[in-house]
C-alpha positions in Angstrom: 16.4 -18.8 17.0 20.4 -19.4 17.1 22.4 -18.3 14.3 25.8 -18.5 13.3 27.0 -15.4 11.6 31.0 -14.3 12.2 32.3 -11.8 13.4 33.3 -10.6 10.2 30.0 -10.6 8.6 28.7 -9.3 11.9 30.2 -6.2 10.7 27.6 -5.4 8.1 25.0 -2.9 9.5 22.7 -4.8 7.4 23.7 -9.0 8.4 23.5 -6.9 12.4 19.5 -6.2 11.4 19.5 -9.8 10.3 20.2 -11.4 13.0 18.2 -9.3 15.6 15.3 -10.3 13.8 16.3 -14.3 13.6 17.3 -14.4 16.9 13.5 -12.9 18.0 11.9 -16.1 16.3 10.8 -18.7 18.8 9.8 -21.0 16.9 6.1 -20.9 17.8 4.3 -20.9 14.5 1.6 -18.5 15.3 2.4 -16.7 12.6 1.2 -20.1 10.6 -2.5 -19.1 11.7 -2.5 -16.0 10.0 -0.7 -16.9 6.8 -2.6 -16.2 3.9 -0.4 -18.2 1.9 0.4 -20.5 4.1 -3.6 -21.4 4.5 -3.9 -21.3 0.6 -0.9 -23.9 -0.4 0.1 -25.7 3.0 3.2 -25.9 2.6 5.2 -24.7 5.9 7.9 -22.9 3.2 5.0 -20.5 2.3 4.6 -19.4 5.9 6.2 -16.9 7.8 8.4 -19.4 9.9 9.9 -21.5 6.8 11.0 -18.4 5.2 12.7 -17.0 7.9 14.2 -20.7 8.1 15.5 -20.3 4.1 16.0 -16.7 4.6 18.1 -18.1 7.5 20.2 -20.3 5.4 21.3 -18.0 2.5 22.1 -15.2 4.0 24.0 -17.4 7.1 25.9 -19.2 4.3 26.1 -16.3 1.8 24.8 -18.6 -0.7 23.6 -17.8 -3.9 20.1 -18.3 -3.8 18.7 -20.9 -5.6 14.9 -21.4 -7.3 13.3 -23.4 -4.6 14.2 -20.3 -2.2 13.0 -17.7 -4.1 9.6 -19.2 -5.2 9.1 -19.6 -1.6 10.2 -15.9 -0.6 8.2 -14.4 -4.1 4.8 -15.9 -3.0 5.2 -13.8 0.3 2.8 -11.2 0.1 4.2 -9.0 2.7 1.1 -8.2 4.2 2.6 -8.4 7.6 -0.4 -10.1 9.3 2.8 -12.4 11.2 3.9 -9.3 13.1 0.4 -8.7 13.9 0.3 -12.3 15.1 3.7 -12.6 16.5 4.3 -12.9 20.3 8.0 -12.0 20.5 8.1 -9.0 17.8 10.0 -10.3 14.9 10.0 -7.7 12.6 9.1 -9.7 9.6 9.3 -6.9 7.4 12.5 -5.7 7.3 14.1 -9.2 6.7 12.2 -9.9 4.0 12.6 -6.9 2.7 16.4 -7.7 2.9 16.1 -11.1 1.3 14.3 -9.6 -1.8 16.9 -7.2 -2.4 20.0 -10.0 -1.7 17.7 -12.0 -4.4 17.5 -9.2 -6.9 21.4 -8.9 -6.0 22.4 -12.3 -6.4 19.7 -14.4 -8.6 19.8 -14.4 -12.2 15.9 -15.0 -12.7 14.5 -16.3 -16.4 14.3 -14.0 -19.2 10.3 -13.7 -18.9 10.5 -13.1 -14.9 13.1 -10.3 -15.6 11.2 -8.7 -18.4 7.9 -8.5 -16.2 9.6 -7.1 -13.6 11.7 -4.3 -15.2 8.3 -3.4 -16.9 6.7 -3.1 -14.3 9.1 -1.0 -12.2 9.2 1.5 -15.7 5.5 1.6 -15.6 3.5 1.6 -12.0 5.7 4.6 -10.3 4.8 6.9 -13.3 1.2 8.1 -14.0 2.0 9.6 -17.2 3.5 6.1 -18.5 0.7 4.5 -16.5 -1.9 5.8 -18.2 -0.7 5.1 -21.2 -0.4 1.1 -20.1 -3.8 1.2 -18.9 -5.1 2.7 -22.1 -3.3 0.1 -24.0 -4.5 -2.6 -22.0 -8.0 -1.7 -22.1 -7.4 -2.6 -25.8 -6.1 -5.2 -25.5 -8.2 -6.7 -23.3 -10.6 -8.6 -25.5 -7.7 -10.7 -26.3 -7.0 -12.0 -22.9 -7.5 -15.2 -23.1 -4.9 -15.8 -26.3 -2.0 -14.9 -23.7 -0.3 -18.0 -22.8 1.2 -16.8 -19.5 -1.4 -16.2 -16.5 0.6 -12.7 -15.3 -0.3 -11.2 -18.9 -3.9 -11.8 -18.6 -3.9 -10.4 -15.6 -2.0 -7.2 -16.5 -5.0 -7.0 -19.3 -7.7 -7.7 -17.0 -6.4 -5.0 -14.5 -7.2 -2.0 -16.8 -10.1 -0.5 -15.2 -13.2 0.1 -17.5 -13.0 3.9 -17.5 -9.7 5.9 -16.6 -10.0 8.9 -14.7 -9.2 12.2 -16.5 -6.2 13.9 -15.1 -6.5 16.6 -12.2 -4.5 19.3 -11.9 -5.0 19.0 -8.0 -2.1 16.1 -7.9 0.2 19.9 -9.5 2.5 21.3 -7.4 0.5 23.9 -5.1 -0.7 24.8 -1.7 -4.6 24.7 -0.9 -5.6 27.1 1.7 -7.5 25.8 4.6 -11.3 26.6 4.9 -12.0 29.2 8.0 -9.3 29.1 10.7 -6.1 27.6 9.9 -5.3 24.6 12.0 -2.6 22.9 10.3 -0.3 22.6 7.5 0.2 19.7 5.8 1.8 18.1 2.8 -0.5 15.6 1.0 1.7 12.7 -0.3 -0.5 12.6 -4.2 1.7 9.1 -5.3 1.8 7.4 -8.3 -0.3 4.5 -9.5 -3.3 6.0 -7.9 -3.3 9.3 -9.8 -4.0 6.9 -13.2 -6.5 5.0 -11.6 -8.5 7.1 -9.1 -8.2 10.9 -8.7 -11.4 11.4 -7.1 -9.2 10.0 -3.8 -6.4 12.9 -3.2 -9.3 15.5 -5.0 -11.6 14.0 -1.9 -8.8 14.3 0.7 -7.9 18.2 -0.3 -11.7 19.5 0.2 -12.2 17.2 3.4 -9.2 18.6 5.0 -9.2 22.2 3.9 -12.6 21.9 5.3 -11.8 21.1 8.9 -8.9 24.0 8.6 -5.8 22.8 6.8 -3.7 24.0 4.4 -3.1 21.5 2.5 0.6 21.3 0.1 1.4 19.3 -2.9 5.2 19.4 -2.4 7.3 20.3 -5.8 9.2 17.3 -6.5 7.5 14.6 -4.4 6.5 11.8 -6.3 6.6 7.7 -6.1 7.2 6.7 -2.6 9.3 3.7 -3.4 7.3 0.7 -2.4 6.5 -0.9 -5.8 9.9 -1.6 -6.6 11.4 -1.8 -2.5 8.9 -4.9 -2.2 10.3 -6.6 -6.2 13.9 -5.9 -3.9 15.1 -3.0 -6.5 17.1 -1.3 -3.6 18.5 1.6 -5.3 15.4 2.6 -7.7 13.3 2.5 -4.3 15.7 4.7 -2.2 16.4 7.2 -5.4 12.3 7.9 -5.8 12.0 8.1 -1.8 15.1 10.0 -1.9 13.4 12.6 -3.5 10.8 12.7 -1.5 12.4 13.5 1.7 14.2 16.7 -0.3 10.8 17.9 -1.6 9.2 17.5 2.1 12.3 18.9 4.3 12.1 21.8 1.9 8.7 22.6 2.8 9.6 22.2 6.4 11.9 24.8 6.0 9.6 27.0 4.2 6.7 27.1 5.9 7.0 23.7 8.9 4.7 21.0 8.3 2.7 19.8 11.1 2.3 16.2 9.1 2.4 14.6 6.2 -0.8 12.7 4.8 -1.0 9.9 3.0 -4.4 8.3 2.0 -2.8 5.2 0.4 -1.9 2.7 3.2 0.8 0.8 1.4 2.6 4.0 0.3 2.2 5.1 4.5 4.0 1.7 5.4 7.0 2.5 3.3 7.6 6.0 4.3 7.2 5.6 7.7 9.9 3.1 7.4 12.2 5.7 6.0 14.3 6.1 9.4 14.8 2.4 9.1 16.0 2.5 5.0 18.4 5.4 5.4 19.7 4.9 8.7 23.8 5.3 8.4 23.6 7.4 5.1 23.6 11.3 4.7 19.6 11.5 4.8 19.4 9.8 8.2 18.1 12.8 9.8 16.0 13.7 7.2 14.4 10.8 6.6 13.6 10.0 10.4 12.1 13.4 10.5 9.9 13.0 7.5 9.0 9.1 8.6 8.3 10.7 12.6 5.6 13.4 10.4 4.1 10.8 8.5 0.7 9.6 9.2 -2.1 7.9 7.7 -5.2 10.3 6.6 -7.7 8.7 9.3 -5.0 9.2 11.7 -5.0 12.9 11.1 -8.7 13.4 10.8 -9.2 11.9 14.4 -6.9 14.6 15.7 -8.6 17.0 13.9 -11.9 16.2 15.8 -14.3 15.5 12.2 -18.0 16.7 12.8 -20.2 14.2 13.0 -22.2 13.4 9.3 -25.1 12.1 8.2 -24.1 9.0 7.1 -26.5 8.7 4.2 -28.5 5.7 5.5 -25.8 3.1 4.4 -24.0 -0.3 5.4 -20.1 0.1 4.5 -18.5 -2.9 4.7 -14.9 -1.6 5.8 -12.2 -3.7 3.9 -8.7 -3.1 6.7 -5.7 -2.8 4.0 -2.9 -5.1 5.2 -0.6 -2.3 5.1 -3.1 0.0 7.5 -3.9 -3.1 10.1 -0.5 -4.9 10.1 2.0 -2.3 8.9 0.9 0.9 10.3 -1.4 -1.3 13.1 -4.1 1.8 12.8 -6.9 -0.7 13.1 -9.9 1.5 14.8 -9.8 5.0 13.3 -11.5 4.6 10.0 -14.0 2.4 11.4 -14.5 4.8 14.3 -14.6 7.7 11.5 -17.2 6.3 9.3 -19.4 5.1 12.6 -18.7 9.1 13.2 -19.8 9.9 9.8 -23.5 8.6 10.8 -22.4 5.0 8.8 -23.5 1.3 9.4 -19.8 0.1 9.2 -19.5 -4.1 9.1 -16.4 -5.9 8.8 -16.3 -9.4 6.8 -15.1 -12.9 8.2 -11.4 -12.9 9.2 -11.2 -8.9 8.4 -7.2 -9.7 9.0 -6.6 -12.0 6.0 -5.4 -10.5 3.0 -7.6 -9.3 -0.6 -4.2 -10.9 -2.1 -3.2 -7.4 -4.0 -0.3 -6.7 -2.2 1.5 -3.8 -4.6 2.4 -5.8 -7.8 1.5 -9.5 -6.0 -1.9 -9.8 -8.3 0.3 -9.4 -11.6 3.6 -11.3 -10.5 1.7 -13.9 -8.8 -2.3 -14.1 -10.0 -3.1 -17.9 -9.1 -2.4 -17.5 -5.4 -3.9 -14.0 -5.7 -6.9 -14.8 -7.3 -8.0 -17.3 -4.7 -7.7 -14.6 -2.1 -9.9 -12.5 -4.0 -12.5 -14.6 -3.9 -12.2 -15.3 -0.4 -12.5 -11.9 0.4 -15.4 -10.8 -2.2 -17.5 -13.2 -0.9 -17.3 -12.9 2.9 -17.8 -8.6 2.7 -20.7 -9.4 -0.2 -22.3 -11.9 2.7 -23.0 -8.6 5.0 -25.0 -7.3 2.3 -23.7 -3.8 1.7 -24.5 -1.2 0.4 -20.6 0.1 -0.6 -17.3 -1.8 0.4 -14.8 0.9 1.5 -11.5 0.5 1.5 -7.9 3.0 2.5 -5.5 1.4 -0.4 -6.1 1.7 -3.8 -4.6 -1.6 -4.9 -7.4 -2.9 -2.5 -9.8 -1.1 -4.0 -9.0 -2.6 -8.3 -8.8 -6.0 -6.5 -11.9 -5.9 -4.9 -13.9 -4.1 -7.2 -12.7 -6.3 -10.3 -14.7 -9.4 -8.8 -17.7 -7.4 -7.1 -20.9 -5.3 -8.1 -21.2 -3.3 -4.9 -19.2 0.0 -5.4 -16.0 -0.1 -3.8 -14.7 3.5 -2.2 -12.1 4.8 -0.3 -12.9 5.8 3.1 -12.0 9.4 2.9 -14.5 10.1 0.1 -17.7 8.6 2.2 -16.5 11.1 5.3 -15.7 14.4 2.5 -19.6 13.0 1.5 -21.2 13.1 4.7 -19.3 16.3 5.9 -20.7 18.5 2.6 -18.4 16.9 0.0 -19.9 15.9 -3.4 -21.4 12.0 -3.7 -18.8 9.8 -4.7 -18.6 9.2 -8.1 -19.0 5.0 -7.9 -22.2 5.7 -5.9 -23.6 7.9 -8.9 -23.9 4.8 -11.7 -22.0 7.4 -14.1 -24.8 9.9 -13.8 -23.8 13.2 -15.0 -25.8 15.0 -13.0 -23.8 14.6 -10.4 -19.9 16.0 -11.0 -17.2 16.0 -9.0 -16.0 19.5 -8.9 -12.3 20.2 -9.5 -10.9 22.4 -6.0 -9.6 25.2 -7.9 
């Protein structure tokens, strides 16, 4: 693609990224094909190529942005299945990425749109405050259907029916491994998914203290930045990942790290791309360091040579996160794990589209998001199985608000198979079968 920056604008590390990217874009509207938006609305503005055609124009012109340009660029769901598609490696991401933050910059949104969104960002990244939203949702959830506006009902519809109680396994602290020590690790605990779900991180301790880890919750580690870096809130991202990569290099220093884990796909995008968000500041380095470290929990658990399991008898229907297929492009190992694990693993129709969750996408935007919830919940419901497993929690509400088959992250079927307790979504509430707490 040609473009037509100056010299002068040239000069902005960030314009440089730009126009790398643009001029990478051939035109060839494969990305088109894989669109999930694009396949839901039709309109050529909601795919890949006509945003990177808009995207082209404002920042070219260094135009404010105007509404028809950001409805187009909000209803992306950065779910990355162009780069997966695309045959000259445009890096989708990181100009999108861009134009959301020149839009939060430069766009004075409507009252309502500004209130959702500053909500939100003072909400998701904190459990404590989480929780609380959940709990107050869950009340008010009867009254749904009195809300006028669509993204209400679906904050309301969100809570889950029970909330977790709180594990002090997501503390501060270092887990020592089970038997010979292989590795140390740093388990990256996050944010939203220590209100909705600690069975996951509780699940991915005891697996990998099992097969000879220690295993550290980092003091200070928290949020990894992607809800608000994805609503284009450039400085509240890089502040919470800022404080990640002090909390991590400081265990390096202490005791060296041989990875970091992270069992939450959309979280594992993000910090891998740290390099990329503080190259040219003070935390270059660091944050190259702690991206290079960084890998997703089946990545590690195929290094670490997992025993074969007995699988239990079951058909998981494995649900690919965008963020673990398209972002990360770690598109065999859980399969391969679970198939290890002594599972019947199935994948549904077009495994590559998106569940339409997408970090905050279901509440910002729950029309578009709704109809890709469907699409999904009935194409892994036609293999008939037995449990839907998933590696992202937002995944895992979206698809288990529209299904009756139990919906699991992967890492709790393998702890299961490998000696771990039986998931708790698999137990129908029964008492008789807790989850132990690691301590």
């Amino acid at each position: 693609m040609q473009t037509n920056f100056t010299d002068a604008q040239l000069r902005d590390p960030k314009i440089q990224r730009a126009n790398e990217i643009l001029r990478s874009c051939v035109h060839c509207g494969f990305c088109t094909a894989t669109c999930p938006t694009y396949q839901v609305l039709g309109d050529e503005l909601d795919s890949p190529r006509g945003r990177i055609y808009l995207i082209k124009d404002m920042l070219e012109n260094e135009r404010d942005p105007d509404a028809k340009t950001v409805k187009h660029i909000d209803r992306c769901l950065g779910c990355l299945a162009c780069m997966s598609t695309c045959p000259s490696g445009v890096h989708y991401m990181h100009l999108v990425d861009q134009a959301r933050a020149y839009i939060e910059e430069r766009y004075r949104r409507p009252f309502s749109d500004r209130a959702l969104r500053w909500i939100l960002s003072r909400i998701l990244p904190y459990p404590g405050r989480f929780r609380l939203a959940l709990l107050g949702a869950k009340l008010g959830r009867p009254l749904r259907h009195l809300m006028p506006d669509p993204r209400l009902r679906a904050m309301l519809e969100m809570a889950p029916k029970t909330i977790p109680p709180v594990s002090r396994n997501d503390d501060p602290q270092s887990f020592a491994p089970q038997g010979t020590q292989k590795m140390r690790v740093a388990l990256m605990t996050g944010c939203a998914q220590k209100a909705l779900n600690t069975d996951i991180n509780d699940a991915t301790i005891r697996l990998l203290r099992r097969l000879g880890c220690e295993v550290v919750v980092a003091e200070g580690a928290g949020c990894c930045g992607a809800l608000t870096h994805h609503m284009g809130r450039e400085a509240e991202s890089h502040a919470t990942a800022a404080k990640n990569i002090r909390a991590w290099t400081a265990e390096i220093a202490k005791g060296g790290l041989d990875a970091i884990v992270i069992n939450t796909s959309g979280c594992g995008t993000t910090v891998k791309d740290y390099g990329h968000m503080f190259k040219g500041t003070d935390l270059a380095e660091a944050a190259q360091k702690v991206a290079d470290l960084t890998v997703d929990v089946s990545e590690l658990l195929q290094r670490l040579e997992m025993p074969e399991g007995t699988g239990q008898d079951l058909m998981v229907a494995y649900h690919s996160a965008c963020s673990l297929q398209h972002g990360q492009q770690v598109k065999t190992a859980p399969k391969d794990l679970l198939k290890r694990a002594g599972f019947q693993v199935v994948e549904p129709k077009d495994p590559h589209l998106c569940c339409g969750s997408a970090g905050t996408y279901n509440l910002l935007q729950p029309e578009i998001s709704a109809k890709l919830k469907d699409r999904k919940v009935k194409t892994l419901e036609a293999r008939n199985p037995d449990v839907i497993a998933a590696g992202n929690i937002g995944c895992m509400m979206q698809i288990g608000s529209a299904t009756k088959v139990p919906v699991v992250h992967t890492v709790e079927l393998l702890d299961w198979a490998t000696g771990g307790p039986k998931p708790r979504a698999l137990t129908k509430g029964n008492p008789a079968n807790p989850v132990p707490m690691l301590r």
